[in-house]
LUMKOLPA-175713 format. One record per residue (C-alpha): chain; y negated, x, z; residue number from 1. Coordinates in steps of 0.25 Angstrom, whole numbers. Layout:
N
+------+-------+-------+-------+-----+
! unit !     y !     x !     z ! pos !
+------+-------+-------+-------+-----+
!    A !     Y !     X !     Z ! NUM !
...
+------+-------+-------+-------+-----+
***
This chain:
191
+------+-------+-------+-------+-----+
! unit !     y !     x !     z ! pos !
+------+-------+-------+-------+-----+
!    A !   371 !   171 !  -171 !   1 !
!    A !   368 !   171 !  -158 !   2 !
!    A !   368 !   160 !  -150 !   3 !
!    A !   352 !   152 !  -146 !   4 !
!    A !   347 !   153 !  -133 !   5 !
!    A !   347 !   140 !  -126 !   6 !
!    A !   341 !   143 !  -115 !   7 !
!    A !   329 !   150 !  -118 !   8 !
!    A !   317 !   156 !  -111 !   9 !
!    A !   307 !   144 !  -115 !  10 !
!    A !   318 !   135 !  -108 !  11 !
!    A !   319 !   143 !   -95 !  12 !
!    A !   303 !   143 !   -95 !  13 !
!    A !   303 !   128 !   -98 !  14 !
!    A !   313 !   126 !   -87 !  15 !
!    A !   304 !   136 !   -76 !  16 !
!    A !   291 !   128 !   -79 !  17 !
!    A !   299 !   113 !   -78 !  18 !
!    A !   306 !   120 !   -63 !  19 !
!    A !   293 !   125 !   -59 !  20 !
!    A !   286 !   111 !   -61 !  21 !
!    A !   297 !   106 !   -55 !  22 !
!    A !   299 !   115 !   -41 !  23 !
!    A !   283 !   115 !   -41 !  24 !
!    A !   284 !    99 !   -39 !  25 !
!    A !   294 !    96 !   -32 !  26 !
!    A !   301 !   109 !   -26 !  27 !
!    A !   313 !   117 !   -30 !  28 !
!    A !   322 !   107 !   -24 !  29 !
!    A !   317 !    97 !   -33 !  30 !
!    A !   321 !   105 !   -46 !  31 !
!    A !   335 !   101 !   -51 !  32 !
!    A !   341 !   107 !   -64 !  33 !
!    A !   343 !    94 !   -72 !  34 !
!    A !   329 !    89 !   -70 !  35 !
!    A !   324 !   103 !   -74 !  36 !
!    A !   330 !   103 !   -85 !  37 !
!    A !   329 !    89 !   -89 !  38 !
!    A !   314 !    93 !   -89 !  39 !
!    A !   315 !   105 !   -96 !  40 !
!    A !   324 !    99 !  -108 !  41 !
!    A !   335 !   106 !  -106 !  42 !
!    A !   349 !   106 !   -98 !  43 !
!    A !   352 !   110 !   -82 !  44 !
!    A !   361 !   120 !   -90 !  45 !
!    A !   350 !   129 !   -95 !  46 !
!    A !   343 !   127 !   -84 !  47 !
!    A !   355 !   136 !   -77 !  48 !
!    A !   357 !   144 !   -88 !  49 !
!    A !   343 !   149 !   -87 !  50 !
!    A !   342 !   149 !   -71 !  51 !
!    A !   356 !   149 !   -66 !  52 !
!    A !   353 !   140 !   -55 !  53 !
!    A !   343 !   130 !   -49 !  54 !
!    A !   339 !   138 !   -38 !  55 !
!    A !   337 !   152 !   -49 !  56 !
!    A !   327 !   141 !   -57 !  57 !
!    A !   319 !   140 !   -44 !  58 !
!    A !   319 !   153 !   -42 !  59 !
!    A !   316 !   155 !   -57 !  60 !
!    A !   305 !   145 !   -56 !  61 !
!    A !   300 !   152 !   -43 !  62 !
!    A !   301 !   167 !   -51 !  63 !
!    A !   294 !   161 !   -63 !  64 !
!    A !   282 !   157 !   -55 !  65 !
!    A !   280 !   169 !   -48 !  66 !
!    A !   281 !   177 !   -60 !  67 !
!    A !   270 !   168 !   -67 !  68 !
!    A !   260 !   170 !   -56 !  69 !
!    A !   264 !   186 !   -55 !  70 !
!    A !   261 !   187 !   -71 !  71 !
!    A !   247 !   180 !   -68 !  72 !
!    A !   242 !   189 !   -57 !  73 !
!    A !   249 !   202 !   -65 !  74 !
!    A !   239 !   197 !   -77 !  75 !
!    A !   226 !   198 !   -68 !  76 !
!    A !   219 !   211 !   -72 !  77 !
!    A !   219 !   223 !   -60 !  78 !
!    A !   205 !   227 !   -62 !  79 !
!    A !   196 !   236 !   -54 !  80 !
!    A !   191 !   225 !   -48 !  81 !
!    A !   199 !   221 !   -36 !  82 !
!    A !   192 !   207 !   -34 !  83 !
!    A !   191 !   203 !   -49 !  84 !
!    A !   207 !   206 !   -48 !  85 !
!    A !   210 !   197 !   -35 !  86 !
!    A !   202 !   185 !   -40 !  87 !
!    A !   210 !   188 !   -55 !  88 !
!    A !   223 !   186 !   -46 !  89 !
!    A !   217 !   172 !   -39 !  90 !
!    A !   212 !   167 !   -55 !  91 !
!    A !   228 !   170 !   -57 !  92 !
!    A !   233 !   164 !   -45 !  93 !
!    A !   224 !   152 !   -50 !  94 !
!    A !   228 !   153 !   -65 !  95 !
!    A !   243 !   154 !   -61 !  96 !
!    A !   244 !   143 !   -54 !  97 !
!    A !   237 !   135 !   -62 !  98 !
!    A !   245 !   140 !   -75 !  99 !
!    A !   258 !   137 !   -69 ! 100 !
!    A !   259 !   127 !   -59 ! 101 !
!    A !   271 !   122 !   -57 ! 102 !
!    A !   275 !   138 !   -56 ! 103 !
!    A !   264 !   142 !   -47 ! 104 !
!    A !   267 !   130 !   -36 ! 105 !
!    A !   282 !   134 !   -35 ! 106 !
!    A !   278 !   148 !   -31 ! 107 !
!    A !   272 !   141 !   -19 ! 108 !
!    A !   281 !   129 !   -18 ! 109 !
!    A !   294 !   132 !    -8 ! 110 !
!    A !   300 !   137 !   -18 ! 111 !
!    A !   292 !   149 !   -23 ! 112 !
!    A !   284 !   150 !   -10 ! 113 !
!    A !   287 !   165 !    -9 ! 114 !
!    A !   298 !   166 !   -18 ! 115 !
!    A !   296 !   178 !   -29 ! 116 !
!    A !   308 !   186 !   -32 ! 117 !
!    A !   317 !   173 !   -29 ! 118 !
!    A !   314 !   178 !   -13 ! 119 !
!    A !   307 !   170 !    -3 ! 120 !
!    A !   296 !   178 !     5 ! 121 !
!    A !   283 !   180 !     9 ! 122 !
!    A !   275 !   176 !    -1 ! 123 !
!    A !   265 !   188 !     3 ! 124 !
!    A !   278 !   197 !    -2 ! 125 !
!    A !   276 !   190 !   -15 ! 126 !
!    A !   273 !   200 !   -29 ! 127 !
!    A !   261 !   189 !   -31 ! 128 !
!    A !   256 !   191 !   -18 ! 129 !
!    A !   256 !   206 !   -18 ! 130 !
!    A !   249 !   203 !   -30 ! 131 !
!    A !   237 !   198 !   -24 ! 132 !
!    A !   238 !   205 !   -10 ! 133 !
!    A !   236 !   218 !   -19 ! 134 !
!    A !   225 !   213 !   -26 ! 135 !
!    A !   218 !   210 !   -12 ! 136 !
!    A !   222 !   225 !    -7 ! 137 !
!    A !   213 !   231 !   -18 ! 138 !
!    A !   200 !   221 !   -15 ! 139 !
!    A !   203 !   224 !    -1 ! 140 !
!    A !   205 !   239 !    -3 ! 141 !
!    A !   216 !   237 !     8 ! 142 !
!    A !   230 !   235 !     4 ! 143 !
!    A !   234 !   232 !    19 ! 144 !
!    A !   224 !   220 !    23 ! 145 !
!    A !   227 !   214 !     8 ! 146 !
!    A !   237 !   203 !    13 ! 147 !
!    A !   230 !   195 !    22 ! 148 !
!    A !   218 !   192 !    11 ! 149 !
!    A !   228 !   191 !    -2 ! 150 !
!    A !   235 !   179 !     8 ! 151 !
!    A !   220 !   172 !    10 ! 152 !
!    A !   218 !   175 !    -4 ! 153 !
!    A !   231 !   169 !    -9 ! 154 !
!    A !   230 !   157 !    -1 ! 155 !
!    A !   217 !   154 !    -6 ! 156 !
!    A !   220 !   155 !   -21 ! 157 !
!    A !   233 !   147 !   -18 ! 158 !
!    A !   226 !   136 !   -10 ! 159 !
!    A !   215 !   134 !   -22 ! 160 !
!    A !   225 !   136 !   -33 ! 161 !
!    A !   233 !   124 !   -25 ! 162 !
!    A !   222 !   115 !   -23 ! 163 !
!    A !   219 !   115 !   -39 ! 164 !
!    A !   233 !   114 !   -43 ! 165 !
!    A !   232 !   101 !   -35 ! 166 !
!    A !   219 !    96 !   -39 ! 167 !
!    A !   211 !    96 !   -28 ! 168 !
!    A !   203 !   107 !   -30 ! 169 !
!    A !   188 !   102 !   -37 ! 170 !
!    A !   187 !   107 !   -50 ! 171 !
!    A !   182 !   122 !   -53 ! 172 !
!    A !   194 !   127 !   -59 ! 173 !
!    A !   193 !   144 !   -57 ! 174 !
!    A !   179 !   145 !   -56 ! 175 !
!    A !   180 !   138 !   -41 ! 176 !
!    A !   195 !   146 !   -40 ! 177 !
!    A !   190 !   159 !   -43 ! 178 !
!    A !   175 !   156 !   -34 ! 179 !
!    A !   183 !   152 !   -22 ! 180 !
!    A !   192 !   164 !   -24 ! 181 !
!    A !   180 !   171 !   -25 ! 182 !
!    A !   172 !   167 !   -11 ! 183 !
!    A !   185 !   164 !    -2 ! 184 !
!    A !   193 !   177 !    -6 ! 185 !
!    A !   181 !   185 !    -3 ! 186 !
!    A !   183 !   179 !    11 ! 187 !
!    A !   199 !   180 !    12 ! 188 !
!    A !   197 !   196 !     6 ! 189 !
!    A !   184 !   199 !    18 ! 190 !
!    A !   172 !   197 !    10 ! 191 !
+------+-------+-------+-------+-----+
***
């Protein structure tokens, strides 16, 4: 008979979602093995067992974000309509965020901040980014002047999705989200 798994996927989840709200409140360095797992409900064993180290969990807790948010934008619909398809990937960015997070403030956090791949770089290199820089190509109808505006239109979804996630945004929910991105990205894009 063979022997049961111990460490299973639902514990490596369990542990990712305790580390994520961990790093996303007090940074990585605040992020030890025993508390981890003393919060998850196992042992610091089977958190090395499953991560190998404490720095491969942060990086693991870094990759897992990422790949949440690159899930999200990959489920917005490429339609023949190349406005309907950006303000999709802001509605995204929003429901991301607000989904997750715990996972989406460590992408932003000194620890994520540019980190994809478990490399640290410009976060404009990003897959996410490229993501959204294409997106604003195809409005534009200019691959090369897309940079600059998908930057003005990243800033502005993050700025709003951070604003909410703390509360001080008036209530409006995506209605007043998707408005705003609406009447200012037609600014950022040149009318």
């Amino acid at each position: 008979m063979a022997r049961p798994r111990v460490h299973d996927d639902a514990l490596r989840a369990r542990l990712l979602e305790e580390a994520s709200a961990i790093v996303a409140s007090v940074g990585a360095t605040g992020l030890t093995v025993r508390d981890l797992a003393a919060r998850a409900g196992t042992s610091p064993s089977a958190v090395y067992s499953l991560f190998g180290s404490r720095e491969d969990l942060v990086r693991a807790v870094g990759d897992e974000a990422f790949a949440r948010f690159a899930e999200r934008l990959a489920a917005v619909p490429r339609t023949a309509d190349p406005g309907a398809d950006l303000l999709g990937l802001g509605l995204a960015y929003r429901e991301n965020a607000l989904a997750d997070p715990h996972f989406y403030r460590v992408m932003f956090s000194a620890t994520g901040a540019g980190l994809q791949d478990g490399t640290r770089g410009p976060a404009t290199s990003s897959t996410t980014f490229l993501v959204l820089r294409d997106a604003v190509a195809r409005v534009l109808g200019d691959p090369s002047g897309a940079e600059e505006p998908a930057l003005g239109l990243w800033a502005l979804v993050h700025g709003l999705v951070e604003l909410e996630l703390d509360g001080i945004l008036p209530d409006g929910g995506e209605q007043r989200y998707a408005h705003v991105l609406r009447v200012a990205g037609q600014g950022i894009l040149g009318g």
